[in-house]
C-alpha positions as a Markdown table, in Angstrom:
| # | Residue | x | y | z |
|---|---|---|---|---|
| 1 | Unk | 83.7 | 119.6 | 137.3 |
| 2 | Unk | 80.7 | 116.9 | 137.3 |
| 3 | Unk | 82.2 | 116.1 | 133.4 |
| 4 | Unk | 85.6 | 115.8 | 134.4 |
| 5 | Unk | 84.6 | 113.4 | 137.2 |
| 6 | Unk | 82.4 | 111.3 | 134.6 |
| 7 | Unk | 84.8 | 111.1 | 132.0 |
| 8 | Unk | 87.3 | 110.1 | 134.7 |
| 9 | Unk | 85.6 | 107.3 | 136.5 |
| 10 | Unk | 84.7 | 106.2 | 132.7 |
| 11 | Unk | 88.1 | 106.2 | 131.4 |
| 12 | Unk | 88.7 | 104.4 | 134.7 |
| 13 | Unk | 86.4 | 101.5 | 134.1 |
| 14 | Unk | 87.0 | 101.0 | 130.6 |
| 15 | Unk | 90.7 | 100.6 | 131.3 |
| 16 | Unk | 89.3 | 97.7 | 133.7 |
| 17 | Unk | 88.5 | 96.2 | 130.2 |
| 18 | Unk | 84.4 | 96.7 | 132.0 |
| 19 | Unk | 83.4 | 99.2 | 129.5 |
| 20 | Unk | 83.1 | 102.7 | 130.1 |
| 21 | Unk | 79.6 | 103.4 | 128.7 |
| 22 | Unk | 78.4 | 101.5 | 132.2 |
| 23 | Unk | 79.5 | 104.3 | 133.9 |
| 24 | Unk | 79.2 | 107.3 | 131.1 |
| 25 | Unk | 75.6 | 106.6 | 130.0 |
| 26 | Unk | 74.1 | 106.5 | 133.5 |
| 27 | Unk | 75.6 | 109.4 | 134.7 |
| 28 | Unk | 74.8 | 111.8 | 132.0 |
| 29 | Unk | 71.2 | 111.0 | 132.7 |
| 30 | Unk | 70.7 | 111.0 | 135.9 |
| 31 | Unk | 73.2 | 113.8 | 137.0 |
| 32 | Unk | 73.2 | 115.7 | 133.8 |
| 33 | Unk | 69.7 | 115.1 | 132.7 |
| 34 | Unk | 70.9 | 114.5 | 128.7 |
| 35 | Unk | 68.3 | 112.7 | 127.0 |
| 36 | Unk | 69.0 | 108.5 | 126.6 |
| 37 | Unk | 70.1 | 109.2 | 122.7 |
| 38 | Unk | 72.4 | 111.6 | 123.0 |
| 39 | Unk | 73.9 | 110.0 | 126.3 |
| 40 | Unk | 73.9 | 106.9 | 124.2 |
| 41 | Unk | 75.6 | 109.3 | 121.1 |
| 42 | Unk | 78.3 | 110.6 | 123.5 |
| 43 | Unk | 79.1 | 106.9 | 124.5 |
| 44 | Unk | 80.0 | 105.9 | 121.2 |
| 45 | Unk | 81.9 | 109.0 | 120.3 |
| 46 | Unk | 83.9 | 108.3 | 123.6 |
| 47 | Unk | 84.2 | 104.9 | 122.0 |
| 48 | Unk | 85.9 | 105.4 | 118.6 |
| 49 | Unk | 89.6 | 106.5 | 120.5 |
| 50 | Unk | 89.3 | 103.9 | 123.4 |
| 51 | Unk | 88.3 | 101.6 | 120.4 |
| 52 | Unk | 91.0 | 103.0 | 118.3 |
| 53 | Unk | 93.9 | 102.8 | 121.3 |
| 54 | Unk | 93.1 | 99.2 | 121.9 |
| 55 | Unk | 93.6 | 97.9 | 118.0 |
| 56 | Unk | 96.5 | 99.8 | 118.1 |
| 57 | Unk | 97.7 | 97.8 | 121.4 |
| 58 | Unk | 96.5 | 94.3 | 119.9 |
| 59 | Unk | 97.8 | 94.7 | 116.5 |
| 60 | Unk | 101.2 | 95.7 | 118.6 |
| 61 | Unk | 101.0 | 92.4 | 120.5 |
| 62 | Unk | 99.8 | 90.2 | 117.3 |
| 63 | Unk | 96.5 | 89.6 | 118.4 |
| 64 | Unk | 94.3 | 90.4 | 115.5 |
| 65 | Unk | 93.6 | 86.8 | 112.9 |
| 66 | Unk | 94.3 | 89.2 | 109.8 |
| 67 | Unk | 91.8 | 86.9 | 108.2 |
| 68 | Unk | 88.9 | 88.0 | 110.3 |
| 69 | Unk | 89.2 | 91.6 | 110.2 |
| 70 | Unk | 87.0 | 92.3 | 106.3 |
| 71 | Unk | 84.1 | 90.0 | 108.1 |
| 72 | Unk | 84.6 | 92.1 | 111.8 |
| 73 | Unk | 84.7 | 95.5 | 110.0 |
| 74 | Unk | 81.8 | 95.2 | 107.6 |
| 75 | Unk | 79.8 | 93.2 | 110.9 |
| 76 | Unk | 80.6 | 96.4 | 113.1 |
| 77 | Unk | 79.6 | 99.2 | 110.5 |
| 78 | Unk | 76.5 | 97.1 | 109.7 |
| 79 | Unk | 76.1 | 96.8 | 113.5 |
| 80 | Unk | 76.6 | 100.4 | 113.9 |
| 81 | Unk | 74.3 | 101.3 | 111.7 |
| 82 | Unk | 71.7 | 99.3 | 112.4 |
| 83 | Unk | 72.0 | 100.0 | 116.6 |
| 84 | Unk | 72.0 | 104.1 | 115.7 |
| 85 | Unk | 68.7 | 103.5 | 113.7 |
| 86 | Unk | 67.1 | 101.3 | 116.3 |
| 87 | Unk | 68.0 | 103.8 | 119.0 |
| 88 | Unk | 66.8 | 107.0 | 117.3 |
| 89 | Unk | 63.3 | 105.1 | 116.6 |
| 90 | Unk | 62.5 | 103.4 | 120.1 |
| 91 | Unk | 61.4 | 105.9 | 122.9 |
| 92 | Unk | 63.6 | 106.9 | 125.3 |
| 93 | Unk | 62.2 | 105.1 | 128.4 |
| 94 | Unk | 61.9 | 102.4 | 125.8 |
| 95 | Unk | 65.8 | 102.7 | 125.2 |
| 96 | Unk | 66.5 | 103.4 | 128.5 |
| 97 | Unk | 64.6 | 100.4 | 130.0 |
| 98 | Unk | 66.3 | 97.7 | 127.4 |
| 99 | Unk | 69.8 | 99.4 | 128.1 |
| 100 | Unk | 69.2 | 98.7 | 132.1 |
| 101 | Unk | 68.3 | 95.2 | 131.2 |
| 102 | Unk | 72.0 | 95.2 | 129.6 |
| 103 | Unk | 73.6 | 96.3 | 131.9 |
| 104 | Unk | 71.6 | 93.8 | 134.5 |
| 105 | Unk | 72.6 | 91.0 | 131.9 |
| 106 | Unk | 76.2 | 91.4 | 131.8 |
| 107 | Unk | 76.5 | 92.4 | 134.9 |
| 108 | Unk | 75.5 | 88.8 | 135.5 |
| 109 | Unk | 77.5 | 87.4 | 133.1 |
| 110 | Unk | 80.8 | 89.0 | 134.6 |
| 111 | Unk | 79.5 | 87.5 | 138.4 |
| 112 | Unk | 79.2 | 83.9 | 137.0 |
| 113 | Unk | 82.6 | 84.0 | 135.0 |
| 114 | Unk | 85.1 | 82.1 | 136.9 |
């Protein structure tokens, strides 16, 4: 039951456009004990269909600049990359002290928007 109520209050905030990994990666640590990587793992899984949805919903409403997408793709897989080896390297209370910093950043960010 403690899944199903994770994955809802996720899919919850990242339909508030917030992000759910704010809500996913947290609680897999602290109430299911899962190690920072593979909480971090499961967040991108989670991502690739919300990810996949919301391309769907902009290319729908003619929102992608067609001429950006080549640099955006190749940036993201490099990105992708790059962030999975980075993560699997650092130590998890390494990892888990930079993502709290994150979340303490744009959680900042999101107050001081007007």
């Amino acid at each position: 039951m403690i899944l199903f109520i994770i994955g809802l209050l996720s899919g919850l905030i990242s339909g508030m456009g917030i992000g759910g990994g704010t809500v996913l990666i947290p609680a897999l640590t602290i109430f299911l004990n899962f190690g920072q990587q593979i909480a971090q793992n499961i967040n991108l899984l989670y991502f690739i269909p919300t990810a996949l949805a919301a391309l769907v919903i902009h290319v729908k409403n003619k929102r992608i600049k067609k001429e950006l997408i080549t640099f955006l793709i190749a940036g993201g897989i490099i990105g992708a990359f790059a962030g999975s080896y980075i993560a699997v390297s650092l130590d998890a209370v390494i990892l888990r002290k930079l993502f709290g910093f994150f979340l303490l950043f744009m959680g900042i960010s999101e107050v001081r928007k007007k």
